[in-house]
N, C-alpha and C positions, 0 to 999 in steps of 0.2 A: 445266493445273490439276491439282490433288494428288488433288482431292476433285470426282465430276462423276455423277450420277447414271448407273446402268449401262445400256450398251446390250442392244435387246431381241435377244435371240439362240434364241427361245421360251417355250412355260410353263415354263419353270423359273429364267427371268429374272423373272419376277414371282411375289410374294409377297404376304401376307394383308396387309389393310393394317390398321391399330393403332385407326383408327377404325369404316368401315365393315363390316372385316372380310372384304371379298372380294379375290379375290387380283388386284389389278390397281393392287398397289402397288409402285412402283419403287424399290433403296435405292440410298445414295449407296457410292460404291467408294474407298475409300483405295490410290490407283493406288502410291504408293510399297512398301506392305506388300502390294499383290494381296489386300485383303480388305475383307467391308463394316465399315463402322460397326456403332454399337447396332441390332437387330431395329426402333428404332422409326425412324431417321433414313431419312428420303424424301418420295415424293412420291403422292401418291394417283391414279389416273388418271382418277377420276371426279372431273375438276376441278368440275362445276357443283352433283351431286349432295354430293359429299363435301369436297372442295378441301381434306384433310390435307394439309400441307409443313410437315416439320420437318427445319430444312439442319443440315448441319454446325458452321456458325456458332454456331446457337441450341446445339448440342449440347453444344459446347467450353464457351458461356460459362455452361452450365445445371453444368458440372462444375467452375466455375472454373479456366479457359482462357483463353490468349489467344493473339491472330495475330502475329507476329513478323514482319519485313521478307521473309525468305526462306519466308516460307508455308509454316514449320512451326507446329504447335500445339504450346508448350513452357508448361509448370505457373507461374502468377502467381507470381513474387514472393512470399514469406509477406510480408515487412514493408510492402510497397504495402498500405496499410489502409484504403484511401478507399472513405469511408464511402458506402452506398446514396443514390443520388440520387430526391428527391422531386416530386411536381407541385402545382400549387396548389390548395388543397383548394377556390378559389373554382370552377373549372372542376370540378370534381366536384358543387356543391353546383346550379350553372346549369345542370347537363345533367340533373337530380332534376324534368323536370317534360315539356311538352310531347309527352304519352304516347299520344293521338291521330295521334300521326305516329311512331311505333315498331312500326314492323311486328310486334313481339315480344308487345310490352303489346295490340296489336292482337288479337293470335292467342290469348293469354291472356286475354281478357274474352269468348271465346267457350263457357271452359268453367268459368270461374270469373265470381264478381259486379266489376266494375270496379274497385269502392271498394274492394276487398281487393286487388286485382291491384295496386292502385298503392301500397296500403299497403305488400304485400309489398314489391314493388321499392324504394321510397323505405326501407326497412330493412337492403336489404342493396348498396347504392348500386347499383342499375342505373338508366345515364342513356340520355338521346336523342342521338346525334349526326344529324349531316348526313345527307340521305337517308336519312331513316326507321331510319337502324343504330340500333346496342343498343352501350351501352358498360356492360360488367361493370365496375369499377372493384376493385383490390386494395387495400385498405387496414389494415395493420395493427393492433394491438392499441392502441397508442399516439393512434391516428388517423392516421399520416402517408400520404397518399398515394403507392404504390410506381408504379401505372400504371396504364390499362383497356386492358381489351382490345375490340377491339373491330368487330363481326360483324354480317353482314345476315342476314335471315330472309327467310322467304315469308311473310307473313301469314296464309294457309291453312292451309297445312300445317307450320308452325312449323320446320320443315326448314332446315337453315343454306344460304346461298349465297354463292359466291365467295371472298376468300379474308378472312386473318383481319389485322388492321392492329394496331398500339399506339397509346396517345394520344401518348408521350413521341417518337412517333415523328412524329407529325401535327403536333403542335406544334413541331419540329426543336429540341426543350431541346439544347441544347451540351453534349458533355462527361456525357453521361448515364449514372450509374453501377447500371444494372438489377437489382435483388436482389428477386425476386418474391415473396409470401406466398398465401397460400392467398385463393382467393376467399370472401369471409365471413369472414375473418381479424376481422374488427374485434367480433365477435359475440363471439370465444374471452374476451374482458373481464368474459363473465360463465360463471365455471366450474360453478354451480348447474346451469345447464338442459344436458340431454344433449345430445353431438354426433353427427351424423350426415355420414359422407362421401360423396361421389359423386363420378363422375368429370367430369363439364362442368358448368359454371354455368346451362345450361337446367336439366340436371337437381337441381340445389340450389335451384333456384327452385320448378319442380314440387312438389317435395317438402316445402319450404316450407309451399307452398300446401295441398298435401295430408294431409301431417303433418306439424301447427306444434308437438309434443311438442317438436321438437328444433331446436336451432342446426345450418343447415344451412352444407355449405363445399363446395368444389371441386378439385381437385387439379389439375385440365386435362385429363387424360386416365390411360389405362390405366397406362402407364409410367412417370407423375407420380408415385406414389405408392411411398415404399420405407420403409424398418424405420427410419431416422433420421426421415424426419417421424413416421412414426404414434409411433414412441416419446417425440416429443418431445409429444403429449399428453396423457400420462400420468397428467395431474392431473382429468383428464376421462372419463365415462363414453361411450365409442366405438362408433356401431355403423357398421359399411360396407355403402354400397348399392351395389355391382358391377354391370357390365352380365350379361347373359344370359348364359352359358358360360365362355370361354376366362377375361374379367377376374376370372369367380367364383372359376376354380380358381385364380387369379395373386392375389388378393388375399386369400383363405383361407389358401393358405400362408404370407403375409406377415406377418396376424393372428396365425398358430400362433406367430410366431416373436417375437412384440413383449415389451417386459420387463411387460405388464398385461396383463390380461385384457379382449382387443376384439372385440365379436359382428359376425357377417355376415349380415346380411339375404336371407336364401334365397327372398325372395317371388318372384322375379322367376326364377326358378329350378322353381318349383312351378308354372305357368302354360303355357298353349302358344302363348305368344309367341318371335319367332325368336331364334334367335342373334344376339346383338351388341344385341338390344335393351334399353331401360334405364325407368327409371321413368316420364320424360314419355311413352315410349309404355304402360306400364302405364296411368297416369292420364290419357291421353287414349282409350284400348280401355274402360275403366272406365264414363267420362262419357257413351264414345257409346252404350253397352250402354246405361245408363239412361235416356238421352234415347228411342231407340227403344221403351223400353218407356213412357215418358209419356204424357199426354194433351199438351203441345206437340206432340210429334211427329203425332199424328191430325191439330190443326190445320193444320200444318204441310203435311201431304200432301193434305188440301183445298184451300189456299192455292196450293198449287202447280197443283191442276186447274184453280182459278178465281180469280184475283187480287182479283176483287169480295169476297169472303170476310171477308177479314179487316177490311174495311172497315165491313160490315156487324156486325162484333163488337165491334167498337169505338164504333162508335155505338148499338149499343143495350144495351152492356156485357154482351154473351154468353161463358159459357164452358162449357167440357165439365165436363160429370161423373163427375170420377174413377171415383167408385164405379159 
């Protein structure tokens, strides 16, 4: 094979990786030229905790690429014009519900009210698939459905698990022509209210949630993001929400570089949260600080010494006083 992830030969065969950030990311080797790919193409080794894999397939066809019989990667045809293939908006609209069985919506109604939690999602099409996943859905400005993507959680700790699937891929669509858009693409239809970017779809949801100021969107990740999309917003007021460190410095310069003027969100920056951290851990450090300081949290720690507790508060409708 041309292209084949590199063998471990020590630390210095592994690299940081684009998501977790720790170095126990593997890239893929272009055996022909003796050298890697992009900084982001690999594979993450913390399959359970992290499970990044980004092959050289998705690479080629993210740069408009394609495979050729002798497995070289040679530049599309300009005149091959076939156009972005779509899915049916009915499977986007059927997966808008059954939120009790989404690990995600799960993990989100523990620190937000429900009835918001589903409002949000049902606004920026997050559905339910099979086993409790989460399907973010891409849908562009027009409405056409591009794809979802689509990921398990832990319901606790909101943490992703395993690896990442497509719908167009679950449903084996024929002949399936991939042209993806920003997550929350379908919101940009309204150029009034500010945009906000992030880099995963947890975190455009988070923040959503947290600050409904703005239309929020997603790019995928770190590397997602470059001077041709941000410029293609232009008609829009832009702020970026970076993860902690390296994506601040990488997306700050990017900003400097745009043909408008687009702010970067330093919150996350002025905290001592780690490196590589991003908003939903912001707004869940946030929630838990507060709850600790509540009167829940007393009952709570009574509840736990004596389970009769709470029972007895509820039938004689007792509660703490604040003050």
């Amino acid at each position: 094979m041309r292209y084949s992830l590199e063998k471990y030969k020590g630390r210095s065969t592994r690299h940081d990786c684009p998501r977790c950030r720790l170095r126990v990311f593997t890239r893929y080797v272009d055996h022909k030229l003796n050298k890697y790919l992009s900084d982001h193409v690999g594979r993450c080794n913390r399959v359970e905790k992290c499970a990044y894999h980004f092959t050289p397939k998705m690479y080629f066809e993210q740069n408009g690429y394609m495979v050729d019989d002798s497995d070289l990667f040679v530049p599309r045809v300009k005149p091959i014009s076939k156009p972005p293939s779509c899915i049916d908006r009915k499977l986007l609209f059927a997966s808008l519900s059954q939120y009790h069985k989404n690990n995600f919506a799960v993990g989100l109604s523990r620190y937000f009210p429900q009835a918001l939690v589903i409002e949000v999602l049902q606004k920026y099409y997050v559905g339910t698939a099979k086993g409790n996943k989460t399907i973010f859905w891409q849908v562009n400005r027009l409405g056409q459905v591009r794809t979802g993507k689509v990921m398990q959680y832990n319901a606790a700790t909101l943490k992703r698990v395993g690896y990442i699937n497509w719908v167009h891929h679950i449903v084996k669509q024929k002949d399936f022509n991939l042209k993806q858009v920003f997550f929350g693409a379908h919101l940009l239809a309204d150029e009034s209210t500010p945009v906000a970017i992030a880099e995963g779809e947890k975190n455009a949801i988070f923040g959503a949630l947290y600050y409904p100021q703005y239309n929020w969107i997603a790019v995928g990740s770190i590397e997602m993001l470059n001077l041709q999309k941000l410029n293609a917003l232009k008609a829009y007021q832009v702020t970026l929400f970076p993860d902690k460190g390296k994506a601040f410095k990488k997306w700050s310069t990017i900003a400097h570089k745009a043909s408008f003027d687009v702010s970067v969100n330093s919150i996350l920056e002025d905290t001592n949260l780690n490196e590589g951290d991003d908003i939903a851990d912001l707004v869940i450090a946030i929630k838990k600080d507060r709850y600790k300081r509540s009167p829940e949290a007393i009952v709570d720690a009574f509840v736990a010494k004596n389970k009769n507790l709470k029972g007895l508060m509820d039938k004689f409708g007792l509660v703490i006083n604040a003050g």
